[in-house]
HTML snippet that shows the backbone in 3Dmol.js (N, CA, C, O; Angstrom):
<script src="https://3Dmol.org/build/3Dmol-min.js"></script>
<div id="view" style="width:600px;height:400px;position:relative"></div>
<script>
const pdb = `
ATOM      1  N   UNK A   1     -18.897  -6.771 -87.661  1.00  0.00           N
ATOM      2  CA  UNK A   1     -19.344  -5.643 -86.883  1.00  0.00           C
ATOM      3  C   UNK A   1     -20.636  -5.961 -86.132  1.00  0.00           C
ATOM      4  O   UNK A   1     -20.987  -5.491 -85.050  1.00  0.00           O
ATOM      5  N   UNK A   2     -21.245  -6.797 -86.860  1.00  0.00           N
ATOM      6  CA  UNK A   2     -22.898  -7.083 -86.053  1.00  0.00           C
ATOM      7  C   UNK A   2     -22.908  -8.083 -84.988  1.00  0.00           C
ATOM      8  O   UNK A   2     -23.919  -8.404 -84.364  1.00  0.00           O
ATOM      9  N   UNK A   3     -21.473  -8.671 -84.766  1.00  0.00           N
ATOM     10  CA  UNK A   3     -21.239  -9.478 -83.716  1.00  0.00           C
ATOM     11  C   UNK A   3     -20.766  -9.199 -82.550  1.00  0.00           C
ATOM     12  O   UNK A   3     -20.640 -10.027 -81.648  1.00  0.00           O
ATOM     13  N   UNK A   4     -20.413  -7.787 -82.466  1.00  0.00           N
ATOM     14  CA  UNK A   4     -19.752  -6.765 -81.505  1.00  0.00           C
ATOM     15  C   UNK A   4     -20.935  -6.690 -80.341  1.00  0.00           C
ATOM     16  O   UNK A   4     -20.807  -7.120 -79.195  1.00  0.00           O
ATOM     17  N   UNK A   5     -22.011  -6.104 -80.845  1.00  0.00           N
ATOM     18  CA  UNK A   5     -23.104  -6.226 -79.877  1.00  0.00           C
ATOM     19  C   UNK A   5     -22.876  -7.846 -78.752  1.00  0.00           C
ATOM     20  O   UNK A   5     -22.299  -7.763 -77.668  1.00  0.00           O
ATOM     21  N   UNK A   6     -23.287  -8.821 -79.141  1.00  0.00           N
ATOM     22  CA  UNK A   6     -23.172 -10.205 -78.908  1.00  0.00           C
ATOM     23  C   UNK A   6     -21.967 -10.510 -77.740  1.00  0.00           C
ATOM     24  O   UNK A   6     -22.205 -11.264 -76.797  1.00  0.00           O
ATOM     25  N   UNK A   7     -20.644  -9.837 -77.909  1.00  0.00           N
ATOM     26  CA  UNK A   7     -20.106 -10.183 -77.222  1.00  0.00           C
ATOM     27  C   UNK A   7     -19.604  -9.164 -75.882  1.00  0.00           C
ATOM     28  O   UNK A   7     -18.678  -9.080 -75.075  1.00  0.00           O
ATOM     29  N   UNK A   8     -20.577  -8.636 -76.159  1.00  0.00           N
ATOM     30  CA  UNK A   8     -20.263  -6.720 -75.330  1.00  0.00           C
ATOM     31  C   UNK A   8     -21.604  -7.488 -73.663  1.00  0.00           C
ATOM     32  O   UNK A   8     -21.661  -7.123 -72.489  1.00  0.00           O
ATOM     33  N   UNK A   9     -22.241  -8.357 -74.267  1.00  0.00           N
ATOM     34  CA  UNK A   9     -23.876  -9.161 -73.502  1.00  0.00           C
ATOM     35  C   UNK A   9     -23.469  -9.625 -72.167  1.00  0.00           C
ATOM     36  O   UNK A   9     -23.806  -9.278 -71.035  1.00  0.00           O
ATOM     37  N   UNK A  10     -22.457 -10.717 -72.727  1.00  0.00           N
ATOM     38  CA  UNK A  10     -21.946 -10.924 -71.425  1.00  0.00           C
ATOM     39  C   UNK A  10     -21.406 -10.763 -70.411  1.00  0.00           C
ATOM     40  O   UNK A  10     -21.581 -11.379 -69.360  1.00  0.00           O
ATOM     41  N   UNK A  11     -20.648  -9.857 -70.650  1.00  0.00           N
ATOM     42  CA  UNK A  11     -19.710  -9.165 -69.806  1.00  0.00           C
ATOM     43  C   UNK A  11     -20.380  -8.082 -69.307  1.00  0.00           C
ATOM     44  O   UNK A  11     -19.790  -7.736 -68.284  1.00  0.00           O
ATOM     45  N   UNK A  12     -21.405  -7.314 -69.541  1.00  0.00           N
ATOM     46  CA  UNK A  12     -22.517  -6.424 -68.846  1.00  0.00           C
ATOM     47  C   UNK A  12     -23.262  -7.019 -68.018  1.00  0.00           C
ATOM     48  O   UNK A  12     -23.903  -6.407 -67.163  1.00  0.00           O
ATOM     49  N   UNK A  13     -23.289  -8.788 -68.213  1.00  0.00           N
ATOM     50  CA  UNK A  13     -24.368  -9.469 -67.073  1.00  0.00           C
ATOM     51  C   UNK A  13     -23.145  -9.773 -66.304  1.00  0.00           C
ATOM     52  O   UNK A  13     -23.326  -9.575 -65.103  1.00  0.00           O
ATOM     53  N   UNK A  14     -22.382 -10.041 -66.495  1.00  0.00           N
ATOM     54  CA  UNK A  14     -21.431 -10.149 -65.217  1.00  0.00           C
ATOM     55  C   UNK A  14     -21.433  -9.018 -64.935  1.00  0.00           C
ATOM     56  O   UNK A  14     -22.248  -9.095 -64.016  1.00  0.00           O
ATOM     57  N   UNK A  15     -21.054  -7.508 -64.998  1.00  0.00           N
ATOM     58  CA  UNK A  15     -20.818  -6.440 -64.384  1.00  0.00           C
ATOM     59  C   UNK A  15     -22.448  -6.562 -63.572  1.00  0.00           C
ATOM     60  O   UNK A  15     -22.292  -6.791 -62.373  1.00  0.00           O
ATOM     61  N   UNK A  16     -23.743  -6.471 -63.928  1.00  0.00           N
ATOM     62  CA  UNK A  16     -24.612  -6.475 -63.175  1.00  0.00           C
ATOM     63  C   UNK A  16     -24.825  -7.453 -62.250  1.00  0.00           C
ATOM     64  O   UNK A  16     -25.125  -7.174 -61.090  1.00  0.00           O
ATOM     65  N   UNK A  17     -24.680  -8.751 -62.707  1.00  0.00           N
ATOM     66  CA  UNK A  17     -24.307  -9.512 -61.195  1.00  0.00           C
ATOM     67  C   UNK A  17     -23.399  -9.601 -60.241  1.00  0.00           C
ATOM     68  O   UNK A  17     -23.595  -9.954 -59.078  1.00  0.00           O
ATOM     69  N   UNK A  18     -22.126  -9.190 -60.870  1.00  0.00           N
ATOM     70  CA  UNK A  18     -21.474  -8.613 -59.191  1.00  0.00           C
ATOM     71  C   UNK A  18     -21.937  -7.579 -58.810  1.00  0.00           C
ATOM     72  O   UNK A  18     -21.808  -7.424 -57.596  1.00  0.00           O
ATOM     73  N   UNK A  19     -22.694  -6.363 -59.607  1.00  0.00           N
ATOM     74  CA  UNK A  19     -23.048  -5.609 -58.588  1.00  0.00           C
ATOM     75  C   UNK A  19     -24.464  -5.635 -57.554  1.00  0.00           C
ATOM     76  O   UNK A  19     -24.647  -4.960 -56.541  1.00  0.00           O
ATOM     77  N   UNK A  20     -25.326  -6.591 -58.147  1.00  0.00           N
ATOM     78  CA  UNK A  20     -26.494  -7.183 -57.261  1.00  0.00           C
ATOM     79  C   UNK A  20     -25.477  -8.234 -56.167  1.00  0.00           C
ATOM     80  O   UNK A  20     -25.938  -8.125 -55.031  1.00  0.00           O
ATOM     81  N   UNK A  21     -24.670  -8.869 -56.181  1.00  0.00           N
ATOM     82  CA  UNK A  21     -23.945  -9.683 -55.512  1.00  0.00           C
ATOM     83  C   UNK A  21     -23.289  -8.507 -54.431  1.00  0.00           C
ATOM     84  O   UNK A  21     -23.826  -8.456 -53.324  1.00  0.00           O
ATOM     85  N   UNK A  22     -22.297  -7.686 -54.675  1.00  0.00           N
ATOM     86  CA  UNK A  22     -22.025  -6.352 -53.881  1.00  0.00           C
ATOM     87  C   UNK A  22     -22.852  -6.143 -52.770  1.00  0.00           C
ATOM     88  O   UNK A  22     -22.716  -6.140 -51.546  1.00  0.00           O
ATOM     89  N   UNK A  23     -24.203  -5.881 -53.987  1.00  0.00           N
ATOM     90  CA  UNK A  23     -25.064  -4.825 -52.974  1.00  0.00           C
ATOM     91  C   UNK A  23     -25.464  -5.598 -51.450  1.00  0.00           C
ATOM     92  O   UNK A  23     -25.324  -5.063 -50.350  1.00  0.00           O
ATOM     93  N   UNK A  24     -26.053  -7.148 -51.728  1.00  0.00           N
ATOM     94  CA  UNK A  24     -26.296  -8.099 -51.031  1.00  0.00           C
ATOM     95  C   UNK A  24     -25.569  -8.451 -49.936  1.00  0.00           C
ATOM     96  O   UNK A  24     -25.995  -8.615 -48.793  1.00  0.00           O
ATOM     97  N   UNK A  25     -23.906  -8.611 -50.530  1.00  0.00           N
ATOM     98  CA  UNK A  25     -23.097  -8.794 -48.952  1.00  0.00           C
ATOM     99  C   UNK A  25     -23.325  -7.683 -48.434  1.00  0.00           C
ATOM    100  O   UNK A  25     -23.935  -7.729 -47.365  1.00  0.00           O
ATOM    101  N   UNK A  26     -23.005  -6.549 -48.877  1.00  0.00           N
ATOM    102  CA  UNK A  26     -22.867  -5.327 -48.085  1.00  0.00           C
ATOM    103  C   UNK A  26     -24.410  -5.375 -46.884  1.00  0.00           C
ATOM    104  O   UNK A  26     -24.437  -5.349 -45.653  1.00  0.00           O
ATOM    105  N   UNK A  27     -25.523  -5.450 -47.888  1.00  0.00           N
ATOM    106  CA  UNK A  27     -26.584  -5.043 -47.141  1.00  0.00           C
ATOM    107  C   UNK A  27     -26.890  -6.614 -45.713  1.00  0.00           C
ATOM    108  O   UNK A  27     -27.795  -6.462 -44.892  1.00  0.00           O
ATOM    109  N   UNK A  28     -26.207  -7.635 -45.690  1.00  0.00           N
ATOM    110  CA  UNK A  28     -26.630  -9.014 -45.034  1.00  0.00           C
ATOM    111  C   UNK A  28     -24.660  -7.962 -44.128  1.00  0.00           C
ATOM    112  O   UNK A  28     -24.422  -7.241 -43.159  1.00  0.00           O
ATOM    113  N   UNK A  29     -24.095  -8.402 -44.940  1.00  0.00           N
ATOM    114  CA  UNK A  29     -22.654  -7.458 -43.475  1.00  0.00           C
ATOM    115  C   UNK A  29     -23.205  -6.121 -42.694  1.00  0.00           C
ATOM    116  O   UNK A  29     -22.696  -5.893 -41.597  1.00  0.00           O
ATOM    117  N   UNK A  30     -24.230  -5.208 -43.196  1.00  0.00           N
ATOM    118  CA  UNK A  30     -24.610  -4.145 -42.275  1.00  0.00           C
ATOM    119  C   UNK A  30     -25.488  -4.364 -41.220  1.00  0.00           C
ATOM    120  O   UNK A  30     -25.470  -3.949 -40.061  1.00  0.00           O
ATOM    121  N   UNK A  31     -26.354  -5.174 -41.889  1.00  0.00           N
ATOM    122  CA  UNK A  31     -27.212  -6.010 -40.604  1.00  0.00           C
ATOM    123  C   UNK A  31     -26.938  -6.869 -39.706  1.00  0.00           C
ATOM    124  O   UNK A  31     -27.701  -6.993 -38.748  1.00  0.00           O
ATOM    125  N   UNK A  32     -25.751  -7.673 -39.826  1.00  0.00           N
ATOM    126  CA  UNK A  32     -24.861  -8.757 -38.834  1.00  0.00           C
ATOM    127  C   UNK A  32     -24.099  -7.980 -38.293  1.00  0.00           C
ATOM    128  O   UNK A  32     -23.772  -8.662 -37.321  1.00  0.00           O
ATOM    129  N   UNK A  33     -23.277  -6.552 -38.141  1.00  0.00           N
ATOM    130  CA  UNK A  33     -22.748  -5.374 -37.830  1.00  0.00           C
ATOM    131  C   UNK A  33     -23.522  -5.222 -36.560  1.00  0.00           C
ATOM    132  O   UNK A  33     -24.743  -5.129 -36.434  1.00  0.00           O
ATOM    133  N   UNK A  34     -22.411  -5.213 -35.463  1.00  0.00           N
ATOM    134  CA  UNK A  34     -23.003  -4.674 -34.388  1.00  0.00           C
ATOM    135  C   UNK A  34     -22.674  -2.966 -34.193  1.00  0.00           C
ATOM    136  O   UNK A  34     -21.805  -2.314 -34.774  1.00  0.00           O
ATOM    137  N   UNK A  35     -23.729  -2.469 -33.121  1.00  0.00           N
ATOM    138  CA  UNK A  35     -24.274  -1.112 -33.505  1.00  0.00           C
ATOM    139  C   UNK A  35     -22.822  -0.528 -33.140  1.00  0.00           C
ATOM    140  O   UNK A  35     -22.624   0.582 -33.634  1.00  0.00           O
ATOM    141  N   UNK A  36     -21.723  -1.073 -32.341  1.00  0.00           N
ATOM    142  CA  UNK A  36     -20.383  -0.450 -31.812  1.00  0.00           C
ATOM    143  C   UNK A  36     -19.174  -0.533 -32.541  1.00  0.00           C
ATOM    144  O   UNK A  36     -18.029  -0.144 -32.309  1.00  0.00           O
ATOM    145  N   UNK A  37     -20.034  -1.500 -34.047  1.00  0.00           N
ATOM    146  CA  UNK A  37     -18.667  -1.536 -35.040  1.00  0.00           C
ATOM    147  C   UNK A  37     -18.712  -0.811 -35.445  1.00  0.00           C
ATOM    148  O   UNK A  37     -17.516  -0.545 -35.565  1.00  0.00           O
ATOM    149  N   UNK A  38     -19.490   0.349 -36.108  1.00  0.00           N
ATOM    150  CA  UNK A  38     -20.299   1.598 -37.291  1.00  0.00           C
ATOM    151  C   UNK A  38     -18.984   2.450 -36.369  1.00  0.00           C
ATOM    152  O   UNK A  38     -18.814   2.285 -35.161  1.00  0.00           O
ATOM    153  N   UNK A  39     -17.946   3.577 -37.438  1.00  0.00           N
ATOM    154  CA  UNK A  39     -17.738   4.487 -36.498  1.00  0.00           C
ATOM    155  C   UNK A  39     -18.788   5.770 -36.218  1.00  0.00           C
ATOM    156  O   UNK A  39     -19.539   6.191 -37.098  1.00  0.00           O
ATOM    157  N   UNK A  40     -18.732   6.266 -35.010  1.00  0.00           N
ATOM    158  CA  UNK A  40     -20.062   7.224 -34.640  1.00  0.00           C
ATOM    159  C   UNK A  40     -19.751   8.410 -35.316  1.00  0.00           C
ATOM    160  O   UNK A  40     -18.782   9.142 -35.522  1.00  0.00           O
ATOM    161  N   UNK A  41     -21.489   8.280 -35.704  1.00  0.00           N
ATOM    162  CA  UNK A  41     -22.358   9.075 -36.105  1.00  0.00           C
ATOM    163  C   UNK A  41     -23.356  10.173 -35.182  1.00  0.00           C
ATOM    164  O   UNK A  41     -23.844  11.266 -35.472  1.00  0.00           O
ATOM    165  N   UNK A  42     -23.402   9.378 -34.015  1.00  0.00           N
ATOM    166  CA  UNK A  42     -24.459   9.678 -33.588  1.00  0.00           C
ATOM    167  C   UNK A  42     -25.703   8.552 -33.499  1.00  0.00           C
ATOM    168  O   UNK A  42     -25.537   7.391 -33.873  1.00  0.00           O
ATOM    169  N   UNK A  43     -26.864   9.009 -33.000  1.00  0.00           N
ATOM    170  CA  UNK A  43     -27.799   7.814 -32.753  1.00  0.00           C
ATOM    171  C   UNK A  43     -28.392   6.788 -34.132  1.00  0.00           C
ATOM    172  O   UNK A  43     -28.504   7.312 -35.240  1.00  0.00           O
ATOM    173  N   UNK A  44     -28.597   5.931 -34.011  1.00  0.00           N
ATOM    174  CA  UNK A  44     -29.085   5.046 -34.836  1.00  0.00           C
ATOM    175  C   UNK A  44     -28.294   4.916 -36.090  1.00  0.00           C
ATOM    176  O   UNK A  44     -29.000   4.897 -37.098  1.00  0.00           O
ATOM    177  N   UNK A  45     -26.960   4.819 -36.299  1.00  0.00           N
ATOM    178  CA  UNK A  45     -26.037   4.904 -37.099  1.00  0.00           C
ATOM    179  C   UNK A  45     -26.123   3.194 -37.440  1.00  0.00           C
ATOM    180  O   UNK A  45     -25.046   2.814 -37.900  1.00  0.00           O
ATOM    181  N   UNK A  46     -26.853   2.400 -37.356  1.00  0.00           N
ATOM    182  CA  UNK A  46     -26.580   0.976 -37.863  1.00  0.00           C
ATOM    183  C   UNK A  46     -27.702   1.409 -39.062  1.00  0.00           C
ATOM    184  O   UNK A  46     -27.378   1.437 -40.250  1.00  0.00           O
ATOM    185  N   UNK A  47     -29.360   1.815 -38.482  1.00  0.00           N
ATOM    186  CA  UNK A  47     -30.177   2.014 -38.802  1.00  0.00           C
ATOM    187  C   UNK A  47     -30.097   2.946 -40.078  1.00  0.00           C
ATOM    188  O   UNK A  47     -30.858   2.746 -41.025  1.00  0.00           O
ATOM    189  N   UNK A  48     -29.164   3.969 -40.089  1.00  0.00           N
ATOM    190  CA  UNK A  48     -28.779   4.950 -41.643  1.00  0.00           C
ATOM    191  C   UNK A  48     -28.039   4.125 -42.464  1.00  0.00           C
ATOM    192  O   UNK A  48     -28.292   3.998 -43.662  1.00  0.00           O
ATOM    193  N   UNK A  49     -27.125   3.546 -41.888  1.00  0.00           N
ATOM    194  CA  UNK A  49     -26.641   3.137 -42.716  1.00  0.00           C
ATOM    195  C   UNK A  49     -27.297   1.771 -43.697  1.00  0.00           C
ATOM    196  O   UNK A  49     -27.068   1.768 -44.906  1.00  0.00           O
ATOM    197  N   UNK A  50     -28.066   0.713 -43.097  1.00  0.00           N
ATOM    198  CA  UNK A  50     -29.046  -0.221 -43.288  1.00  0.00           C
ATOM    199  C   UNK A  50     -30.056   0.683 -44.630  1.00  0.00           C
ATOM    200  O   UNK A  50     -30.379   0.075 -45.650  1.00  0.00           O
ATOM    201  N   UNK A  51     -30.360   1.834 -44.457  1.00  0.00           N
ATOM    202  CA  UNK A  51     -31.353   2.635 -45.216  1.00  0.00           C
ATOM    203  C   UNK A  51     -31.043   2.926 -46.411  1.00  0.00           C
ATOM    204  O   UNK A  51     -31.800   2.923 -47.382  1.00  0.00           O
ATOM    205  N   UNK A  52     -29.304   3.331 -46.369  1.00  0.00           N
ATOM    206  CA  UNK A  52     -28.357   4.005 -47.130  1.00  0.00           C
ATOM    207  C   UNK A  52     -28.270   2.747 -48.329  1.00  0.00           C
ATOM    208  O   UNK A  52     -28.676   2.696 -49.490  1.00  0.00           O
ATOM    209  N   UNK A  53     -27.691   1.978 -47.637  1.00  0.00           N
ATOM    210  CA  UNK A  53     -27.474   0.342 -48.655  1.00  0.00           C
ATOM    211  C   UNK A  53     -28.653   0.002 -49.103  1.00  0.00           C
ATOM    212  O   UNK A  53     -28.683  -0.401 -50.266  1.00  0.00           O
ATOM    213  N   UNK A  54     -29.938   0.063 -48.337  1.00  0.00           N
ATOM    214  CA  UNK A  54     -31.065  -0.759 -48.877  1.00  0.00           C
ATOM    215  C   UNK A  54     -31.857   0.189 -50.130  1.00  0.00           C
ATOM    216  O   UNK A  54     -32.456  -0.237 -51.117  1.00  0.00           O
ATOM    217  N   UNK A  55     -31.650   1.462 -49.750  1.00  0.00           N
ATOM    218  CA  UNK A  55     -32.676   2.341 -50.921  1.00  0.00           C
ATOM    219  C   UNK A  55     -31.369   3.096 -51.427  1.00  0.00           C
ATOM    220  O   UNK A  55     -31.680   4.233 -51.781  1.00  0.00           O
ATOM    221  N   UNK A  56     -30.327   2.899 -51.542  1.00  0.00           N
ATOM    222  CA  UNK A  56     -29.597   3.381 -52.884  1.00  0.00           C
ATOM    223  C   UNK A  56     -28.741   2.453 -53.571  1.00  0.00           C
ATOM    224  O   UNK A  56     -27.668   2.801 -54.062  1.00  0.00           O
ATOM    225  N   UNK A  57     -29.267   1.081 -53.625  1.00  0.00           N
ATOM    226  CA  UNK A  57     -28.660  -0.378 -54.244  1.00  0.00           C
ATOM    227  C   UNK A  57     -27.129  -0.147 -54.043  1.00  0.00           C
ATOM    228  O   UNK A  57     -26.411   0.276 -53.138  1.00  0.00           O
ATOM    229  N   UNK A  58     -26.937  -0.709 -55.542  1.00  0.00           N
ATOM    230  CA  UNK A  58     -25.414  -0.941 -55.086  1.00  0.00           C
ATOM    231  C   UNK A  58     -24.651   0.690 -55.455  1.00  0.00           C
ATOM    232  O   UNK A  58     -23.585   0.454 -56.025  1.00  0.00           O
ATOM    233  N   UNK A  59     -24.839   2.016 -55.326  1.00  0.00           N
ATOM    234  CA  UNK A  59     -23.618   2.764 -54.943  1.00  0.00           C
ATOM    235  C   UNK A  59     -23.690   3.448 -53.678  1.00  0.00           C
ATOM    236  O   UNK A  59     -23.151   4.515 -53.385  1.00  0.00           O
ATOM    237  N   UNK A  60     -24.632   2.497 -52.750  1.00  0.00           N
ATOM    238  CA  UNK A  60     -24.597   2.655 -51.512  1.00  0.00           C
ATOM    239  C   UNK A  60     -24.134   1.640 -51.417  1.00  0.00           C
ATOM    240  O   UNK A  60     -22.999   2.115 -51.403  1.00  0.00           O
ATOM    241  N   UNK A  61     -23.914   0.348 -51.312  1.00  0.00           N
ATOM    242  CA  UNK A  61     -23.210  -0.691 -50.991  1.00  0.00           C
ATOM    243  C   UNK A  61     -21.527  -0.344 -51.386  1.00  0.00           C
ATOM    244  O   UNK A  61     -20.613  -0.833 -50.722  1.00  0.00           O
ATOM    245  N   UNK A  62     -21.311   0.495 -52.468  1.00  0.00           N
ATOM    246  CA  UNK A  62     -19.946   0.954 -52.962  1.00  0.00           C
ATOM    247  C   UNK A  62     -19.611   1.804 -51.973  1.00  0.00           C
ATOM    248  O   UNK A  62     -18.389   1.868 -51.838  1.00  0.00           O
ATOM    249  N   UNK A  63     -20.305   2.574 -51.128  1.00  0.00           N
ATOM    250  CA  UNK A  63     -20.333   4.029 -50.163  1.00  0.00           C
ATOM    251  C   UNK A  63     -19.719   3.016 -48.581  1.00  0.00           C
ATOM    252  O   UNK A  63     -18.699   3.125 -47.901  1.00  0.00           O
ATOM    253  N   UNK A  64     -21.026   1.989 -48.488  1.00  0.00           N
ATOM    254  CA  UNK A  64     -20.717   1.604 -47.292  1.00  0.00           C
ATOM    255  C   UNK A  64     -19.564   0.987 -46.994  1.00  0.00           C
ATOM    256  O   UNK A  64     -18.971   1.068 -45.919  1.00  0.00           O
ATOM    257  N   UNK A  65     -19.046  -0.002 -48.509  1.00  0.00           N
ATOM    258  CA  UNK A  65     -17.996  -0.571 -48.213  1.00  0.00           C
ATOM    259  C   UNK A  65     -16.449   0.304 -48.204  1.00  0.00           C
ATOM    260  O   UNK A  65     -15.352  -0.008 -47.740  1.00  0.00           O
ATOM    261  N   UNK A  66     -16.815   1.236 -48.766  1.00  0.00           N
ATOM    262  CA  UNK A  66     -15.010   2.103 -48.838  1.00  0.00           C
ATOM    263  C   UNK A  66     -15.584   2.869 -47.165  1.00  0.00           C
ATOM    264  O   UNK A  66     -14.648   2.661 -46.393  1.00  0.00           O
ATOM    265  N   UNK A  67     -16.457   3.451 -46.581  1.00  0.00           N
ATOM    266  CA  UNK A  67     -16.758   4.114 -45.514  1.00  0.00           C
ATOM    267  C   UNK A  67     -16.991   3.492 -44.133  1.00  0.00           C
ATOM    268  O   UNK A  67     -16.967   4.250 -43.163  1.00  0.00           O
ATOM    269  N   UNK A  68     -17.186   2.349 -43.975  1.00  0.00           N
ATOM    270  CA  UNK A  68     -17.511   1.337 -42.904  1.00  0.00           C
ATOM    271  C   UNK A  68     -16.867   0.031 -43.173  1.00  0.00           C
ATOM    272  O   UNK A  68     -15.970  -0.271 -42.385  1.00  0.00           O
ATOM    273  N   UNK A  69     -17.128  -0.775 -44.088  1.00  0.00           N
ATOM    274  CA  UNK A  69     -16.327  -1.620 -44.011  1.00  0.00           C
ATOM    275  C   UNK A  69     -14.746  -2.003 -44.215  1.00  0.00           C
ATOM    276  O   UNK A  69     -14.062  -2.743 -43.508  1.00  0.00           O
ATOM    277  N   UNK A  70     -14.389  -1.318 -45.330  1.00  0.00           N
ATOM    278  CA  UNK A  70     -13.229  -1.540 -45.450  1.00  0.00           C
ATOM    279  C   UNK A  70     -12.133  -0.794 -44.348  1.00  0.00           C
ATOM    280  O   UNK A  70     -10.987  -1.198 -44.147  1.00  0.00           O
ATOM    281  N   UNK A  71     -12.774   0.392 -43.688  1.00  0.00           N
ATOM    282  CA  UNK A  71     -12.116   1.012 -42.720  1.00  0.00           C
ATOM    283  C   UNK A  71     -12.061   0.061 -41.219  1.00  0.00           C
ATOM    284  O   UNK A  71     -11.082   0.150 -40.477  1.00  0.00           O
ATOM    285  N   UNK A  72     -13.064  -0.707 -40.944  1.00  0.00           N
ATOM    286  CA  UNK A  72     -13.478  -1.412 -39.647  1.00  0.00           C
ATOM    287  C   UNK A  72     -12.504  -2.896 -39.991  1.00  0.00           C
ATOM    288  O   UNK A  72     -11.908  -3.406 -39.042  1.00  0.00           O
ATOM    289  N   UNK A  73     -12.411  -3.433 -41.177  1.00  0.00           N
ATOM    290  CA  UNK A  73     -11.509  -4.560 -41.325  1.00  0.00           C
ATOM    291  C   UNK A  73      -9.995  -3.945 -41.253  1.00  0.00           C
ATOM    292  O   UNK A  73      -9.242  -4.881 -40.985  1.00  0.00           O
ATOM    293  N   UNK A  74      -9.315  -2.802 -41.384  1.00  0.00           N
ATOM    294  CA  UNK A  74      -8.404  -2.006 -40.987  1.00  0.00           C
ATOM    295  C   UNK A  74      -8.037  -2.017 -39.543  1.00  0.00           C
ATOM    296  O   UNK A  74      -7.008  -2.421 -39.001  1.00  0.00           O
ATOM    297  N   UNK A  75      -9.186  -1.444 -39.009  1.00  0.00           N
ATOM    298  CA  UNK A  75      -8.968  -1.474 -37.675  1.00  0.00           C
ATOM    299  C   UNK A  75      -8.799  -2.052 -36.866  1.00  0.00           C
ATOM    300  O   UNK A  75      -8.140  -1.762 -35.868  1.00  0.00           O
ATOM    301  N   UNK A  76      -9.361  -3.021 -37.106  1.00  0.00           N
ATOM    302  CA  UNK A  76      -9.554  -4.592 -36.045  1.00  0.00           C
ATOM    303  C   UNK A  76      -8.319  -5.159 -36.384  1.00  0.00           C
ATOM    304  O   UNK A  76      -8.012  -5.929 -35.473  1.00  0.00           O
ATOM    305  N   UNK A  77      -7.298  -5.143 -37.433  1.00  0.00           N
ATOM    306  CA  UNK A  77      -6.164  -5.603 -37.837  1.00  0.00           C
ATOM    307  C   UNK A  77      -5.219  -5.736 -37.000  1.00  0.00           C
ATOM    308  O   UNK A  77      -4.127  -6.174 -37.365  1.00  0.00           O
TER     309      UNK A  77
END
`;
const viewer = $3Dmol.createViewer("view");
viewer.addModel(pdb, "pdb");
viewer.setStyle({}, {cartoon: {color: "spectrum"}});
viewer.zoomTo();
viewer.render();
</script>
C-alpha cells in the first residue's frame, strides 16, 4: 500500500509536462498566427487571444486549441 503513492509520481509529471508542453505550442502557434487566421472577433483578436493563452496557462491553451486552432486546421483542409 505505501508503494501506491510512488507509482501514482510519475505519471502526474508526465500529465504536468504535457501540459506545460500544450501550453507552449499553443502560446509560440498564437504568435506565428497571422492576424487573418483568428476567426473575427473584432479588433486586436491575435492580441486577446495571445493574453488568453499567456495569463490563463494551459486551460487557455486547452480553450485556444479546441476554439482557433483546431477549427482553422479544419478549414484550410
Amino acid at each position: 500500500m505505501a508503494a501506491l503513492p510512488f507509482c501514482i509520481v510519475p505519471f502526474i509529471w508526465l500529465i504536468i509536462l504535457g501540459l506545460i508542453g500544450l501550453w507552449i505550442w499553443m502560446l509560440v502557434d498564437c504568435i506565428k498566427r497571422e492576424e487573418e487566421d483568428f476567426p473575427p472577433m473584432g479588433d486586436n483578436t491575435k492580441l486577446i487571444w495571445i493574453l488568453i493563452v499567456a495569463l490563463t496557462g494551459w486551460i487557455g491553451a486547452i480553450i485556444y486549441f479546441f476554439m482557433v486552432k483546431q477549427k482553422m486546421s479544419k478549414s484550410s483542409s
